[in-house]
Biopython code that builds the backbone (N, CA, C, O; Angstrom):
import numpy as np
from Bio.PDB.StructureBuilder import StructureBuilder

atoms = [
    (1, "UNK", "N", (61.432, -82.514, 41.143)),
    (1, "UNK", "CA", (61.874, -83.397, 42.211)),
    (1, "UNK", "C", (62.242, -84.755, 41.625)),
    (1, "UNK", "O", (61.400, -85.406, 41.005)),
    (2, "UNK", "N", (63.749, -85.285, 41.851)),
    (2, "UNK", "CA", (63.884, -86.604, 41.218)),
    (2, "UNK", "C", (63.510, -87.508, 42.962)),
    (2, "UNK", "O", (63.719, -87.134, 44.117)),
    (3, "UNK", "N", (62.969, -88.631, 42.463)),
    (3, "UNK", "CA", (62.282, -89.343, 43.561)),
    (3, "UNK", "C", (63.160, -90.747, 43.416)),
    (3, "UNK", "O", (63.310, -91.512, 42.463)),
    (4, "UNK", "N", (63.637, -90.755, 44.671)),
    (4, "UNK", "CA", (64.334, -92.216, 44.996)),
    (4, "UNK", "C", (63.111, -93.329, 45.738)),
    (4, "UNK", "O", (61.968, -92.936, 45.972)),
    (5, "UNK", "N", (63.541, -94.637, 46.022)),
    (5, "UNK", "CA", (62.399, -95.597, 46.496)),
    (5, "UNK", "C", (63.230, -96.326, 47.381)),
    (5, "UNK", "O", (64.398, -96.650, 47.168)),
    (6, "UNK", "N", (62.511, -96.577, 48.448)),
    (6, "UNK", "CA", (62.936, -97.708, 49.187)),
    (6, "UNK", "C", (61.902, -98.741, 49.640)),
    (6, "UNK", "O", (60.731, -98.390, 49.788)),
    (7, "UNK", "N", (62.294, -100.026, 49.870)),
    (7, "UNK", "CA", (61.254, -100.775, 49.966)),
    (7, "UNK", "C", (61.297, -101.498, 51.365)),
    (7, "UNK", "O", (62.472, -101.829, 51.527)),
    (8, "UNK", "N", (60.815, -101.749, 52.057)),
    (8, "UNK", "CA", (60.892, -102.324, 53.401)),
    (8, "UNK", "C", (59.482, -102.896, 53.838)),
    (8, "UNK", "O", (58.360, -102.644, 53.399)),
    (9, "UNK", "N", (59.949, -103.846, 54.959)),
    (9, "UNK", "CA", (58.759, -104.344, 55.484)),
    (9, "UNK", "C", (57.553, -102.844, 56.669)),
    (9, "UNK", "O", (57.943, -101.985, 57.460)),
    (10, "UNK", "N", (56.637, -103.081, 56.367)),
    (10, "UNK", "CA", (55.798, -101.902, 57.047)),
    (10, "UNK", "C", (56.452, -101.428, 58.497)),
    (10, "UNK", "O", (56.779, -100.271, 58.762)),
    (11, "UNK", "N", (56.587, -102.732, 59.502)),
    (11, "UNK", "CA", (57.112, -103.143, 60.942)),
    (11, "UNK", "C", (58.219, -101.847, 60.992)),
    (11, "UNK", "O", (58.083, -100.861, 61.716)),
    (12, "UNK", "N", (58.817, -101.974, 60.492)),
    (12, "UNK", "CA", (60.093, -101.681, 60.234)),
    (12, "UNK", "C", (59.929, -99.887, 59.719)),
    (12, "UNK", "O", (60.784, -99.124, 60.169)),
    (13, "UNK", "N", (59.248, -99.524, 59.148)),
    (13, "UNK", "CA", (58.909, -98.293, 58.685)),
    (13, "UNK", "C", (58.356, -97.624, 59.916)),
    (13, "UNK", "O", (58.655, -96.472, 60.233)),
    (14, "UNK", "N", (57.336, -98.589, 60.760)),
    (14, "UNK", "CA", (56.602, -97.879, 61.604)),
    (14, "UNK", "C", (56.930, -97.723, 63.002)),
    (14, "UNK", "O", (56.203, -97.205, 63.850)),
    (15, "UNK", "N", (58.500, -98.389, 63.238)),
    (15, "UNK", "CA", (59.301, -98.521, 64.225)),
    (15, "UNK", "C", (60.028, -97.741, 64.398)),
    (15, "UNK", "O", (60.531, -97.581, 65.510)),
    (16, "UNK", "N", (60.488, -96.597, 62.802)),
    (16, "UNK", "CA", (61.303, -96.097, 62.066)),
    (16, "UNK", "C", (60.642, -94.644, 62.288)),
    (16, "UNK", "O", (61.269, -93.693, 62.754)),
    (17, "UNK", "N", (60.031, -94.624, 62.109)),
    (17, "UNK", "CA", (59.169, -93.575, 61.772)),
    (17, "UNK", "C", (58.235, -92.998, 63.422)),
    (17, "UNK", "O", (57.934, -91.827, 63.652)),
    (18, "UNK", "N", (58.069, -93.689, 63.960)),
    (18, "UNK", "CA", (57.990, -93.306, 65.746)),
    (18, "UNK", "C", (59.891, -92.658, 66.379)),
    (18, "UNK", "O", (60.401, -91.854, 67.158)),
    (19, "UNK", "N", (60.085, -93.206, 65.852)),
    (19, "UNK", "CA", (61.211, -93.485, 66.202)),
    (19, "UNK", "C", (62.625, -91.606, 65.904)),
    (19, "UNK", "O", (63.545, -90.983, 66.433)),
    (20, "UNK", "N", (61.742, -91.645, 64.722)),
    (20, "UNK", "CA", (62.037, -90.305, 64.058)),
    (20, "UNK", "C", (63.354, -90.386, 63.082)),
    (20, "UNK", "O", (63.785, -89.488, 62.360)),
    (21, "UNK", "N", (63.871, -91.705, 63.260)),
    (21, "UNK", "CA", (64.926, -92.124, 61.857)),
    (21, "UNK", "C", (64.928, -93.626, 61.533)),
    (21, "UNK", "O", (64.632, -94.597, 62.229)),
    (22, "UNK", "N", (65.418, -93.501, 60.065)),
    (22, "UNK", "CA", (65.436, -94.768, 59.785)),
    (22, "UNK", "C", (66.911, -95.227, 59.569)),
    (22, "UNK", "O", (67.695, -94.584, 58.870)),
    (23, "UNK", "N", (67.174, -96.163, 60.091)),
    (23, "UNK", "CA", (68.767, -96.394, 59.923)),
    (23, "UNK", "C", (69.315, -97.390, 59.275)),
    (23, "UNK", "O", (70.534, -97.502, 59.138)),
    (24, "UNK", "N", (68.223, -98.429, 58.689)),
    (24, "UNK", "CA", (68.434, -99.593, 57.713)),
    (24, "UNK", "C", (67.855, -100.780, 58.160)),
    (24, "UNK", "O", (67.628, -101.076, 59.333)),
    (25, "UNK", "N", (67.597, -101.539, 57.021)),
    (25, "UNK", "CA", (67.170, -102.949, 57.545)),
    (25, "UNK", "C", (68.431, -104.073, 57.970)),
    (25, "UNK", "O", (69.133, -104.051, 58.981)),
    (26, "UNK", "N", (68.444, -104.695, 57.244)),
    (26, "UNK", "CA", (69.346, -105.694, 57.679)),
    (26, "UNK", "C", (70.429, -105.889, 57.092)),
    (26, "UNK", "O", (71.501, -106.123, 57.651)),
    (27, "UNK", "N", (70.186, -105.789, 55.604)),
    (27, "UNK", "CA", (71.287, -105.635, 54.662)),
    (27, "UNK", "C", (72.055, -104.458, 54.602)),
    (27, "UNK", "O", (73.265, -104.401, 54.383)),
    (28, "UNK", "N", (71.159, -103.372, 54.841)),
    (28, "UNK", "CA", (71.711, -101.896, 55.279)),
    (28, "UNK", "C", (72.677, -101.893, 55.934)),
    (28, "UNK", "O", (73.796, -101.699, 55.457)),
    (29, "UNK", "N", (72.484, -102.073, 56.967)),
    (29, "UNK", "CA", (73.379, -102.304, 58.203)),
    (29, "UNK", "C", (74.395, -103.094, 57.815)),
    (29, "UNK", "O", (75.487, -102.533, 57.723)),
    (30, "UNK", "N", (74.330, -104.499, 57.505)),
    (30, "UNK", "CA", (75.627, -105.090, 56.508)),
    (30, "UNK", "C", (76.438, -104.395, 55.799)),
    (30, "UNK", "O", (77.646, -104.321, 56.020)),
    (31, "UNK", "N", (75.674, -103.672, 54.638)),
    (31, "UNK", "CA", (76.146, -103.074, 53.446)),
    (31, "UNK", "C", (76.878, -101.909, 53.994)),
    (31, "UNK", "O", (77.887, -101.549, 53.387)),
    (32, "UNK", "N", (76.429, -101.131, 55.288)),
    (32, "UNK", "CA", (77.156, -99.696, 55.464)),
    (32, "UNK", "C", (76.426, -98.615, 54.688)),
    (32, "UNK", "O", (76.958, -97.698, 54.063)),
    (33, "UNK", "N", (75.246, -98.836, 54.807)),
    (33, "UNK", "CA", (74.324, -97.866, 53.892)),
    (33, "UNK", "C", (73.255, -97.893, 53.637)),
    (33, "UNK", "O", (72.959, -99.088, 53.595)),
    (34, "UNK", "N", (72.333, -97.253, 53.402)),
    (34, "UNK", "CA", (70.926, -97.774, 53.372)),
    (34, "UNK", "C", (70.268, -97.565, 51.625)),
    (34, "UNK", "O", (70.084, -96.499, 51.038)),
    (35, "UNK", "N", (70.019, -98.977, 51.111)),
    (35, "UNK", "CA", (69.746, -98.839, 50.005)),
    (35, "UNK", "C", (68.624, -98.201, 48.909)),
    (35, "UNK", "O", (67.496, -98.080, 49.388)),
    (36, "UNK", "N", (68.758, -97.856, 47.760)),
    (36, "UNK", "CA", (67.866, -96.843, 47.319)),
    (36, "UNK", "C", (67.587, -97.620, 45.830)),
    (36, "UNK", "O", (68.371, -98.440, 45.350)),
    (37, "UNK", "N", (66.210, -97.161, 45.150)),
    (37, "UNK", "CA", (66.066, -97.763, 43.611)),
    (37, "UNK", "C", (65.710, -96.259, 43.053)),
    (37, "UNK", "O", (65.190, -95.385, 43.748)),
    (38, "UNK", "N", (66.011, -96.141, 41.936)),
    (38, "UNK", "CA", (64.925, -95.070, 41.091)),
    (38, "UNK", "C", (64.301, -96.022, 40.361)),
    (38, "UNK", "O", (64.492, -97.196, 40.044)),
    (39, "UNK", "N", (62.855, -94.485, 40.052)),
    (39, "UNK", "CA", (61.729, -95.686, 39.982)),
    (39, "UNK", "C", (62.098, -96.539, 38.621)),
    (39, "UNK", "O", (61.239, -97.415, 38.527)),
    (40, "UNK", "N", (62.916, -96.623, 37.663)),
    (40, "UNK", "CA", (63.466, -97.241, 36.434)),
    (40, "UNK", "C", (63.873, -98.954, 37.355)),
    (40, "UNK", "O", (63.562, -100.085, 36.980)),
    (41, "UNK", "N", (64.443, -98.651, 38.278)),
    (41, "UNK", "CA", (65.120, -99.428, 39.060)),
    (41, "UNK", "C", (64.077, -100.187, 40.167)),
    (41, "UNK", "O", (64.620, -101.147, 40.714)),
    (42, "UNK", "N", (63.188, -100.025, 40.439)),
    (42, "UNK", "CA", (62.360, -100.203, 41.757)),
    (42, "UNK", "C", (61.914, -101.435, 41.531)),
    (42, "UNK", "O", (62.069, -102.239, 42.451)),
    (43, "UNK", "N", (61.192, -101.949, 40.151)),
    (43, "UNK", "CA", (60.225, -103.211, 40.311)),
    (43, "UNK", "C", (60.992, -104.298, 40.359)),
    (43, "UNK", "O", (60.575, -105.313, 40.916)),
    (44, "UNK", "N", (62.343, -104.239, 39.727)),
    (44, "UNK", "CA", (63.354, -105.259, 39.367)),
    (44, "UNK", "C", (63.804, -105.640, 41.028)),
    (44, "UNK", "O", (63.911, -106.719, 41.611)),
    (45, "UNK", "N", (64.021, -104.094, 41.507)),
    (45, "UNK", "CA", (64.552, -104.845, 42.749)),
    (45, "UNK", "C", (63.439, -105.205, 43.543)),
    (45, "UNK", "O", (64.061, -105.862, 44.378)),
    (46, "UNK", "N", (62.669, -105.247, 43.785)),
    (46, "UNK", "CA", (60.684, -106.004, 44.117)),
    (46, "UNK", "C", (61.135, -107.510, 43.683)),
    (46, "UNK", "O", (61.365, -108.419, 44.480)),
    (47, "UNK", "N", (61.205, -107.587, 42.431)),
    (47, "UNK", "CA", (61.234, -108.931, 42.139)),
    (47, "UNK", "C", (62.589, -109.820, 42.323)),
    (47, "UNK", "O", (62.324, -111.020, 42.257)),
    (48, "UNK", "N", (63.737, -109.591, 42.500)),
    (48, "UNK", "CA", (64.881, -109.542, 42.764)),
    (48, "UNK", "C", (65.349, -110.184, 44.169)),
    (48, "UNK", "O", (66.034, -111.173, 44.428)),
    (49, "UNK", "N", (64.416, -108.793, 45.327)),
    (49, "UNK", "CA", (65.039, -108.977, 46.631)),
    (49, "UNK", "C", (63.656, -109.499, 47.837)),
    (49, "UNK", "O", (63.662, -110.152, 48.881)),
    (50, "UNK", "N", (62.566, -108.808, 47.020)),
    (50, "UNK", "CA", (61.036, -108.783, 47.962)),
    (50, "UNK", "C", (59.942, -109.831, 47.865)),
    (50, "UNK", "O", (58.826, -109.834, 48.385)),
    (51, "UNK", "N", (60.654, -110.907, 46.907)),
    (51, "UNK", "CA", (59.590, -111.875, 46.615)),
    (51, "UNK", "C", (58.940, -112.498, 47.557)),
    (51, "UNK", "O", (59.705, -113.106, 48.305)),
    (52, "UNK", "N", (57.602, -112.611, 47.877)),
    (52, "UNK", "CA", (57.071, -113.812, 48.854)),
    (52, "UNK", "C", (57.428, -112.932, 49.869)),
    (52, "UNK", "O", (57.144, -113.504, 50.921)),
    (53, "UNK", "N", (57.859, -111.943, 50.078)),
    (53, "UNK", "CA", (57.299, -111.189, 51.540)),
    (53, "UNK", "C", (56.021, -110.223, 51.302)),
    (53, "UNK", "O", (55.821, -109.554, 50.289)),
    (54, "UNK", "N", (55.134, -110.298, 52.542)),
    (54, "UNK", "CA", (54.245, -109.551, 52.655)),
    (54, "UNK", "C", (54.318, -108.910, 53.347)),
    (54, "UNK", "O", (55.081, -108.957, 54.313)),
    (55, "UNK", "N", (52.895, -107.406, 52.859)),
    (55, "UNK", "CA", (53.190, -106.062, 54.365)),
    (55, "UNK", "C", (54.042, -105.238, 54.205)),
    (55, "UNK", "O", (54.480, -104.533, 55.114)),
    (56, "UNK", "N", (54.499, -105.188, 52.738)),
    (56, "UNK", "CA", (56.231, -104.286, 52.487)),
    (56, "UNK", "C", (55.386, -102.897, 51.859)),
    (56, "UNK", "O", (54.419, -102.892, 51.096)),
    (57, "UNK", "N", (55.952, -102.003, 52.330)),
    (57, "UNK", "CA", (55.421, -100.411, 51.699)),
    (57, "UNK", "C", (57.082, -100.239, 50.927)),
    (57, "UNK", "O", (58.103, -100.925, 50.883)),
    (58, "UNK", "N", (56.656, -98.974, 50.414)),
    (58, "UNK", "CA", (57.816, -97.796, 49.666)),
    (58, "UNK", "C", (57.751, -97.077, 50.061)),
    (58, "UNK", "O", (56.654, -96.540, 50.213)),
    (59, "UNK", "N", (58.725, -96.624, 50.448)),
    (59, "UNK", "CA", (58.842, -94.944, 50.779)),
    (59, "UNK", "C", (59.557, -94.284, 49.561)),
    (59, "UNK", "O", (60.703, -94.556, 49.202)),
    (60, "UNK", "N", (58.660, -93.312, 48.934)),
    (60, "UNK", "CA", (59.275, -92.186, 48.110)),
    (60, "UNK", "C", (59.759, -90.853, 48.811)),
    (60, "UNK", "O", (58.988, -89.998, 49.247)),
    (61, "UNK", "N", (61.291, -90.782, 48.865)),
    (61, "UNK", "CA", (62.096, -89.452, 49.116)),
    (61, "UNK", "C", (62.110, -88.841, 47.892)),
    (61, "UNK", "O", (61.367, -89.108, 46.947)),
    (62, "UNK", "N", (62.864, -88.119, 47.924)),
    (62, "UNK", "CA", (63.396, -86.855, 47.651)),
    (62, "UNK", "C", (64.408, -86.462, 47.336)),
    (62, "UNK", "O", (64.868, -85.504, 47.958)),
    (63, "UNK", "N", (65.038, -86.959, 46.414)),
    (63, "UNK", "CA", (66.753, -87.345, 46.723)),
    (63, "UNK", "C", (67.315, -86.098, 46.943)),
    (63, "UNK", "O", (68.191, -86.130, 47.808)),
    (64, "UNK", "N", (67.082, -84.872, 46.392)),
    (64, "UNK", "CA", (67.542, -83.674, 46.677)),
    (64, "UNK", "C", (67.518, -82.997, 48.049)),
    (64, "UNK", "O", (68.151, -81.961, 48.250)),
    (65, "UNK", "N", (67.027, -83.394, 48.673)),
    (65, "UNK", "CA", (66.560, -83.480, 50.343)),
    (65, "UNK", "C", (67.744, -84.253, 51.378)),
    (65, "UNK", "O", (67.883, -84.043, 52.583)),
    (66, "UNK", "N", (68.545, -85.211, 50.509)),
    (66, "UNK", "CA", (69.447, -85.968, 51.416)),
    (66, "UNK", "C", (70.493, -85.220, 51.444)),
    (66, "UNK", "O", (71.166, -85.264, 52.474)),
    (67, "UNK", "N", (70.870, -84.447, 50.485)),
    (67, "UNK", "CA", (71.922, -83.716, 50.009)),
    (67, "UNK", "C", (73.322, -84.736, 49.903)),
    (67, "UNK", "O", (73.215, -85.716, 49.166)),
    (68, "UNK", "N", (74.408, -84.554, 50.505)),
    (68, "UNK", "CA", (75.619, -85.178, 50.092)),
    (68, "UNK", "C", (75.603, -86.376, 50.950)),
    (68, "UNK", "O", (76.676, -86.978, 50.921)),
    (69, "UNK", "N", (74.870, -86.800, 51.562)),
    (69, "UNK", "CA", (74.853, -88.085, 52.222)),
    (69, "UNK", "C", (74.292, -89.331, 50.971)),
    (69, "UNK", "O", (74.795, -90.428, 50.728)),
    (70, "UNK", "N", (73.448, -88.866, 50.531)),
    (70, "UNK", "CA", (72.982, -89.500, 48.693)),
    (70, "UNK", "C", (74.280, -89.923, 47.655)),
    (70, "UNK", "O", (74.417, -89.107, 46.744)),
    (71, "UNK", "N", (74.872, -90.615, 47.645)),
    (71, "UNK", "CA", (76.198, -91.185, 46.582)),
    (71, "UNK", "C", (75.371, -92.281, 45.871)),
    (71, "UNK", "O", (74.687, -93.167, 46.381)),
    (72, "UNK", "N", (75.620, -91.980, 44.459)),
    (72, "UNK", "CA", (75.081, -92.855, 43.672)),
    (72, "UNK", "C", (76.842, -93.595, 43.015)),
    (72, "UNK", "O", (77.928, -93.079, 42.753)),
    (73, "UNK", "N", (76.334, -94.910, 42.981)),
    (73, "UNK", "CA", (77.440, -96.080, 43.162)),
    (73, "UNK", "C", (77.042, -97.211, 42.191)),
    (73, "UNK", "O", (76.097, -97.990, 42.314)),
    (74, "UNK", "N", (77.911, -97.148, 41.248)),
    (74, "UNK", "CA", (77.516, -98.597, 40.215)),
    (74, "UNK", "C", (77.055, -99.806, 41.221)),
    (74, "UNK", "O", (77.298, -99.770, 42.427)),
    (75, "UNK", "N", (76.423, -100.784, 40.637)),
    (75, "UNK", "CA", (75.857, -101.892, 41.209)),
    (75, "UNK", "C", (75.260, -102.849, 39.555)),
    (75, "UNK", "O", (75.732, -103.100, 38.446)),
    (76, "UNK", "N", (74.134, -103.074, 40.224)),
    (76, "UNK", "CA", (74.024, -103.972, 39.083)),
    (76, "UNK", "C", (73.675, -103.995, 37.885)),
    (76, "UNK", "O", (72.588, -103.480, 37.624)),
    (77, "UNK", "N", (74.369, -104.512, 36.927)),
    (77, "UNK", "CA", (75.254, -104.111, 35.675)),
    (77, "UNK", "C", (75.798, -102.942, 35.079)),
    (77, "UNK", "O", (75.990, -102.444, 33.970)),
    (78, "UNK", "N", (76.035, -102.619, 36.810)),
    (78, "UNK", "CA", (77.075, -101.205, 36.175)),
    (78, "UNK", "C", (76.057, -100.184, 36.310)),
    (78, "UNK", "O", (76.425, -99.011, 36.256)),
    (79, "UNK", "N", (74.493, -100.527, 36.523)),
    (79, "UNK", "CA", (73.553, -98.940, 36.718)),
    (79, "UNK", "C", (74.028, -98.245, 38.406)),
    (79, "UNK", "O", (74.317, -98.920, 39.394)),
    (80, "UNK", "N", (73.997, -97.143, 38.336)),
    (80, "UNK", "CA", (73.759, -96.107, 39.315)),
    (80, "UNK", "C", (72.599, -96.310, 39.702)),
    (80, "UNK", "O", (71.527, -96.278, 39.098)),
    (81, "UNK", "N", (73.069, -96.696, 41.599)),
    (81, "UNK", "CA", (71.954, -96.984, 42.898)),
    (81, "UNK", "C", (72.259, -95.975, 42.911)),
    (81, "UNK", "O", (73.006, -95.407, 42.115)),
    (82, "UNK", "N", (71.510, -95.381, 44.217)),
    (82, "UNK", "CA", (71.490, -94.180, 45.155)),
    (82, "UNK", "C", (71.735, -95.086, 46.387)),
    (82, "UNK", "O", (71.063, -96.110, 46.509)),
    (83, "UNK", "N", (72.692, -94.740, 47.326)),
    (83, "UNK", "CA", (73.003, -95.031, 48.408)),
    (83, "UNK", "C", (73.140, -94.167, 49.390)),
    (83, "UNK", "O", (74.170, -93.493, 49.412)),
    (84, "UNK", "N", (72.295, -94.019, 50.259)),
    (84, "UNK", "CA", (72.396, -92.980, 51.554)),
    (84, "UNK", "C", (73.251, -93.431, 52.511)),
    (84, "UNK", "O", (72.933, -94.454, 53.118)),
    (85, "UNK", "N", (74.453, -92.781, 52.816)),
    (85, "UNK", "CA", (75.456, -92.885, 53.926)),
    (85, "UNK", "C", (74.784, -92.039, 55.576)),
    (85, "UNK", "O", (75.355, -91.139, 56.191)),
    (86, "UNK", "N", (73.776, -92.538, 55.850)),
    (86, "UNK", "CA", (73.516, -91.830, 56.976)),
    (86, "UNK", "C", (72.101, -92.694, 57.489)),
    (86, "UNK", "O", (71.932, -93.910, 57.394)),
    (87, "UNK", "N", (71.135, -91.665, 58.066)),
    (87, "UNK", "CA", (70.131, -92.192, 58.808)),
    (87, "UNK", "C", (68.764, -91.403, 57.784)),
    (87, "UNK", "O", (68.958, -90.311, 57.251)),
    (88, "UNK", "N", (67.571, -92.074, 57.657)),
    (88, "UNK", "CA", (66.874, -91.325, 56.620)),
    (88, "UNK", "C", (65.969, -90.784, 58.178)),
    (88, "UNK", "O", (65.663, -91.365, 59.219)),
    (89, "UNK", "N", (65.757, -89.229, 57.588)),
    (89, "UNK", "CA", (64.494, -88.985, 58.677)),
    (89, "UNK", "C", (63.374, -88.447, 58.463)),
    (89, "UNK", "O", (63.280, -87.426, 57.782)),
    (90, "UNK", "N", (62.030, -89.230, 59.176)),
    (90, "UNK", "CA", (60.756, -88.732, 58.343)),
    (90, "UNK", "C", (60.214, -88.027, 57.646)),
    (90, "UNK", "O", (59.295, -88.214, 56.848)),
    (91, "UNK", "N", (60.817, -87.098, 57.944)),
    (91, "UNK", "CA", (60.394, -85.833, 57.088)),
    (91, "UNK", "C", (61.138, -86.049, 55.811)),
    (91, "UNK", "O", (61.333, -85.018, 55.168)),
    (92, "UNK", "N", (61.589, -87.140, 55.309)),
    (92, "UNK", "CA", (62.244, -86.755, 53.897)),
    (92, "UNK", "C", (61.375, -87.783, 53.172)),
    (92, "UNK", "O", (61.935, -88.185, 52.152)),
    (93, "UNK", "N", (60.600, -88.136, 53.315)),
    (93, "UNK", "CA", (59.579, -88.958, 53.219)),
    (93, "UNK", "C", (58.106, -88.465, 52.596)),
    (93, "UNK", "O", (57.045, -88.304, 53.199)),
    (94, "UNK", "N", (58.400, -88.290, 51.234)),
    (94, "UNK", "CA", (57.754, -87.373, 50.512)),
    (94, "UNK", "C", (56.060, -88.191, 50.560)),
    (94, "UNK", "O", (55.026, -87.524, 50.508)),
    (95, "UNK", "N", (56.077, -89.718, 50.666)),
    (95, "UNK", "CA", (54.446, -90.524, 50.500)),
    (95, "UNK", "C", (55.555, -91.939, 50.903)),
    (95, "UNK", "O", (56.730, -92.190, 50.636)),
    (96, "UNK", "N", (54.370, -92.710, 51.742)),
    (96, "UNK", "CA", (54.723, -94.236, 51.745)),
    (96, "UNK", "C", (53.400, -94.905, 51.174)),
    (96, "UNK", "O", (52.264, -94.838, 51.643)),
    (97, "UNK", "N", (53.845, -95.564, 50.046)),
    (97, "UNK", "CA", (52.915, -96.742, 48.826)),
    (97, "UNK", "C", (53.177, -97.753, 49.462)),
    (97, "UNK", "O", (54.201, -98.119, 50.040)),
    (98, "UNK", "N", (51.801, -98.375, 49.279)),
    (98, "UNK", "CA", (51.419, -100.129, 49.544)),
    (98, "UNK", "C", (52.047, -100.400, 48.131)),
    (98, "UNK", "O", (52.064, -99.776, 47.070)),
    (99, "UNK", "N", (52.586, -101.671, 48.598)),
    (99, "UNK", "CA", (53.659, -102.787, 47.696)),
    (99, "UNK", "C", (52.380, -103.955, 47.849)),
    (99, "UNK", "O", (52.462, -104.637, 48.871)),
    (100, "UNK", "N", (51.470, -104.183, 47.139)),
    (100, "UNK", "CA", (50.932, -106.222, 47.439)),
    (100, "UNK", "C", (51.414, -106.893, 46.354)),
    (100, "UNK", "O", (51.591, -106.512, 45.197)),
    (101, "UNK", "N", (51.603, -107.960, 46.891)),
    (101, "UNK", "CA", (51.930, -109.391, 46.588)),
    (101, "UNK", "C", (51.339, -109.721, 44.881)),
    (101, "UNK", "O", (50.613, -108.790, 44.533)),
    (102, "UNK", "N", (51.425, -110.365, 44.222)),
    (102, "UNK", "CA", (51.067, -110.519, 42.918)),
    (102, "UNK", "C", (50.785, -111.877, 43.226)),
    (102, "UNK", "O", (51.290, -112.173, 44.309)),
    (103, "UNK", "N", (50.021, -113.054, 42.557)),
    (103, "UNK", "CA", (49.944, -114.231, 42.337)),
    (103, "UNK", "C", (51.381, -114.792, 42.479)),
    (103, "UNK", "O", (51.558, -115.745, 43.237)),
    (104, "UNK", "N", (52.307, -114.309, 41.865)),
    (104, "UNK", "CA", (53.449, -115.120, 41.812)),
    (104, "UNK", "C", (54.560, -114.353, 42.877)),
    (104, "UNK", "O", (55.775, -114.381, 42.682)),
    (105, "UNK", "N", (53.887, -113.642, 44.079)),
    (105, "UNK", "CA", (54.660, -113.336, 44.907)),
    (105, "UNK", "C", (55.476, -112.534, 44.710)),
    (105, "UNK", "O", (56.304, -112.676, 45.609)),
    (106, "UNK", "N", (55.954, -111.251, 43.660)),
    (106, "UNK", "CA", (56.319, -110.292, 43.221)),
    (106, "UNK", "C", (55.432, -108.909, 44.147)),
    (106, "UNK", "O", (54.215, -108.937, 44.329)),
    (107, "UNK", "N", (56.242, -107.897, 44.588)),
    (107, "UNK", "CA", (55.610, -106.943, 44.984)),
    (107, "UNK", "C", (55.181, -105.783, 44.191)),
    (107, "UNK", "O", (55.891, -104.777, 44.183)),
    (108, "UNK", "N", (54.186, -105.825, 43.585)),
    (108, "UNK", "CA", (53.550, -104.592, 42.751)),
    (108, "UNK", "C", (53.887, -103.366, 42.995)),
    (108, "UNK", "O", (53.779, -103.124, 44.197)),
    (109, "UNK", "N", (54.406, -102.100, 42.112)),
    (109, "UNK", "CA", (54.654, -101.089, 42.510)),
    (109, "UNK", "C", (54.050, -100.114, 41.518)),
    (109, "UNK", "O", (54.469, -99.246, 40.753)),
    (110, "UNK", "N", (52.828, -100.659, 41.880)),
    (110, "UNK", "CA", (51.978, -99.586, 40.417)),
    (110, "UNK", "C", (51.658, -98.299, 40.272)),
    (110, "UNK", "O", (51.267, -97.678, 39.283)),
    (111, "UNK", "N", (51.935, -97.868, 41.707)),
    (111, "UNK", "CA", (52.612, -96.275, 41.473)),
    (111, "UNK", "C", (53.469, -95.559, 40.464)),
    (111, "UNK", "O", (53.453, -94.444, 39.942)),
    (112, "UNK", "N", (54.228, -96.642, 40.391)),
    (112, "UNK", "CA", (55.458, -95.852, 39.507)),
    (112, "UNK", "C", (55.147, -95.538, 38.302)),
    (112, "UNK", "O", (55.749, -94.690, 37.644)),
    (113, "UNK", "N", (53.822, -96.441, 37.768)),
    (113, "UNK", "CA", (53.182, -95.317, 36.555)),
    (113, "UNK", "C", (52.849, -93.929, 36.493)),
    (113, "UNK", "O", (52.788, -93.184, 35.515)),
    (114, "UNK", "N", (52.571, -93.637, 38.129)),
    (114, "UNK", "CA", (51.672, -92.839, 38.380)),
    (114, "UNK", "C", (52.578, -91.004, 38.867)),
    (114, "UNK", "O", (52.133, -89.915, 39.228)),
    (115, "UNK", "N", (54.435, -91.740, 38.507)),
    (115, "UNK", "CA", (55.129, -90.840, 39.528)),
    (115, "UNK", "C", (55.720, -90.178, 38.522)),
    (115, "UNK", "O", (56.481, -89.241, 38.762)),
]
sb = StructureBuilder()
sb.init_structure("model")
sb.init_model(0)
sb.init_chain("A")
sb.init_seg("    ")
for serial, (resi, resn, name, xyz) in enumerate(atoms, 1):
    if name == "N":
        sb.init_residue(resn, " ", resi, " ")
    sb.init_atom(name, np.array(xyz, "f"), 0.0, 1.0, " ", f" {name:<3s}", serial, name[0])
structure = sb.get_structure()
């Protein structure tokens, strides 16, 4: 199983997830897509996009599970995101990880040793 990550505020997961899809946060919705890290990719974007927010989980999918809605798309410096063109729905939602805060406001993703 190759495992994609997304990072979001909990609120938002658990609104998502009653709800029975997830359709993006804010930038998502901007962007036309709902954004994805592999875990090579995950802490950078933690420190990058998630700084100084608290309460943020991960959701680990499944990328093989999205099937052709999954387009991976250069971004930054040219690495391959995973970008989902659709709505994610719970069930593709292999585990959601606690993200906390670090001293310097970075969101820890110390799972990803573990994946």
């Amino acid at each position: 199983m190759t495992s994609i990550y997304k990072i979001l505020r909990r609120e938002e997961w658990l609104v998502a997830d009653r709800a029975g899809a997830f359709t993006g946060s804010a930038v998502d919705l901007r962007d036309g897509y709902i954004h994805f890290s592999t875990a090579a990719q995950a802490q950078e974007t933690a420190r990058r996009h998630f700084r100084d927010q608290a309460d943020l989980v991960v959701l680990e999918v499944d990328a093989a599970a999205l099937g052709a809605a999954l387009v991976w798309e250069p971004s930054r410096g040219g690495a391959l995101f995973p970008h989902l063109y659709g709505s994610l729905a719970p069930a593709h939602v292999v585990i959601v990880h606690e993200a906390p805060l670090e001293a310097d406001g970075v969101p820890v993703l110390a799972f990803l040793g573990k994946t």
